[in-house]
N, C-alpha and C positions, 0 to 999 in steps of 0.2 A: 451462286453455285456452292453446293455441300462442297469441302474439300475431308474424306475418310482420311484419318489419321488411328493408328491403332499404338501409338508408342503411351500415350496416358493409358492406354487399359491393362500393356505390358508391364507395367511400374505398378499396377495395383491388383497383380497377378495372386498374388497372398490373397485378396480378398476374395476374389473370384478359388480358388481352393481350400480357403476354407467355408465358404457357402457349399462347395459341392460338397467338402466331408461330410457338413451336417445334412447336407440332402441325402446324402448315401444311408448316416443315420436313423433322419426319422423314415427313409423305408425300410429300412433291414427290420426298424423297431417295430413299424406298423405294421408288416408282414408278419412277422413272429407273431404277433398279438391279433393281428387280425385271421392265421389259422388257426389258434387255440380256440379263440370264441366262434370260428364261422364252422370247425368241428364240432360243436356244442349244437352250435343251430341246426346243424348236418341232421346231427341224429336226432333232434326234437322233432325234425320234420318227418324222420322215418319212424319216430318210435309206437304211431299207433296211437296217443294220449292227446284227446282232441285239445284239452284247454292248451297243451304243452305246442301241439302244433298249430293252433292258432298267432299263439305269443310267438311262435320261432318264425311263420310267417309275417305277421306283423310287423316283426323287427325289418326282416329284409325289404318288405313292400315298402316302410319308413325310407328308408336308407337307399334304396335303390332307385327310388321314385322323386327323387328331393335333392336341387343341386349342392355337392361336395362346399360349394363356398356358403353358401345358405347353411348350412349343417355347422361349418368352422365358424361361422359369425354368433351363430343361435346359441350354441355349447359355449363362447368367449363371453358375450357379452349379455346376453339373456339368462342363460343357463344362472350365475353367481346370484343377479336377481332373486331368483327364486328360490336358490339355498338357503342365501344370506351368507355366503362364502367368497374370497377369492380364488380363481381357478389363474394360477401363472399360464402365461401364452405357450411356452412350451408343454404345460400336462394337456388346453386343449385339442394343442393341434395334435398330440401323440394319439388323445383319446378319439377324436373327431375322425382321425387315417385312418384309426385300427377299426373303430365299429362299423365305416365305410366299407373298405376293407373284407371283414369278417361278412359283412352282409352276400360280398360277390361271392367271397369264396366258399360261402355255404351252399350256393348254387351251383358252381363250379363240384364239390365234393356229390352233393346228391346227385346230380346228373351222369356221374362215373360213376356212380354206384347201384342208380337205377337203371342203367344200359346194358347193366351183367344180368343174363339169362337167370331167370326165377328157378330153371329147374338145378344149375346148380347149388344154390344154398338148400332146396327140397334134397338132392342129395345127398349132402352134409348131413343136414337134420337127420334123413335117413340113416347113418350110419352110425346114429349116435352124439354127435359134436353139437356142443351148444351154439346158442345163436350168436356168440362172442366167439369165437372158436371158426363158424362159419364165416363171419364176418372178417376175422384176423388171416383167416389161413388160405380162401376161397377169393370172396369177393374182393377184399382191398389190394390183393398184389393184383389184378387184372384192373379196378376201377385208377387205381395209382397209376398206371400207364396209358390208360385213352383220359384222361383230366389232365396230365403232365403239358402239353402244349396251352391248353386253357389257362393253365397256373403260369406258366410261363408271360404270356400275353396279358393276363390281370396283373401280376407282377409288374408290369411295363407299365401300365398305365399306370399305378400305383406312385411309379416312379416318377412320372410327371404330373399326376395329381398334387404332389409335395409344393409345385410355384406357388401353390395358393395359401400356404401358410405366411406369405408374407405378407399379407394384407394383415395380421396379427404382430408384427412387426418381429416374426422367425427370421433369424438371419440366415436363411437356406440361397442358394446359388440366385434365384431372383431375387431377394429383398440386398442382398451383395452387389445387384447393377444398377440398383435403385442407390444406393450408396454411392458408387464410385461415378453414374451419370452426377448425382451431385456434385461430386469432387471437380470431376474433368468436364462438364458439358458436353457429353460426346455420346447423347444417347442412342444413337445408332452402333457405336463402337460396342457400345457397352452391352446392347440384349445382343448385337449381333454372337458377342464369344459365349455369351449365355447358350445361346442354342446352339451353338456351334458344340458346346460342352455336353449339353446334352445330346447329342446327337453320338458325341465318340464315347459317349456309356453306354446310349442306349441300343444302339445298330451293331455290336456287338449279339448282345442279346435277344435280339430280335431274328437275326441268323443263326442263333443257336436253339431260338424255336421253330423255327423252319425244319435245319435238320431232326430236332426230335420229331415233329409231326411226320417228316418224311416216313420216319422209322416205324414210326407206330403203327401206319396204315400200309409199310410192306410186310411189318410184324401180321396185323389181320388178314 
């Protein structure tokens, strides 16, 4: 009979915080980076220029069609192959999160921006205002608040996407119990505060997408 002991995972409590800082980091990082380019893709997809939206579809269908750990293995250990370069474990997995990443949130952006009525950007144009101007002033404060819960919930995932950097040996919150199960043989102890960990980050936020959806849909 297993007898649960949680004092060895207590004593290696350091390693377990700082796995989670760096899990905090590469998503803060791969979010950041993954909305600059998934806004890029955004508007290649809306811009009308077939080769430009083929390539911006192409990207996402890549990425979105292709598992997250298949993508971090391809980019670490295939990718350098082909350069003739070393790629350190931490640029693939930052690079690997964000193009992931970028690919949802290009979807996430066009779909809040193609759900706003055609006719008010026709009356923009109408009055004058460029299609940057329509775009700034009209459609994105309205698409920015029905995609706010979708960003919310890809952000989540995003965040638990991060376990799989450790199969690259990232010392993110998982590759931390893979460590201290070393140490202590206690590997129940040990994923068990893992997910426990993630749980009091993530249920947070996952309730505070809740209340925003709520808002939105008593907003419309």
């Amino acid at each position: 009979m297993y007898t649960w002991s949680f004092a060895p995972i207590l004593q290696a409590s350091d390693l377990f915080l700082l796995g989670a800082w760096i899990t905090v980091v590469y998503t803060i990082g791969s979010i950041a980076l993954g909305l600059v380019l998934g806004l890029a893709v955004c508007f290649a997809r809306l811009s009308g220029n077939g080769p430009l939206n083929w390539f911006a579809q192409g990207f996402q269908e890549l990425f979105r069609c292709t598992p997250l750990l298949v993508q971090l293995l391809w980019i670490y250990y295939a990718l350098p192959l082909i350069l003739g370069i070393d790629i350190p474990n931490w640029a693939a997995a930052m690079t690997t999160l964000s193009l992931y990443a970028a690919a949802f949130y290009a979807e996430v952006f066009r779909g809040g921006i193609v759900s706003i009525d055609k006719g008010q950007s026709e009356a923009g144009a109408a009055i004058g205002m460029s299609g940057w101007q329509v775009m700034r002033r009209i459609v994105l404060p309205q698409a920015i608040r029905r995609m706010m819960p979708a960003f919310i919930n890809q952000s989540v995932t995003q965040f638990k996407n991060t376990s799989l950097v450790s199969v690259i040996s990232v010392a993110d919150l998982t590759y931390m119990a893979t460590v201290v199960n070393g140490q202590t043989y206690r590997p129940l102890e040990a994923y068990t505060a893992v997910a426990i960990l993630y749980f009091v980050i993530l249920f947070p936020i996952t309730k505070f997408a809740d209340v925003v959806e709520r808002r939105m849909r008593a907003g419309n």
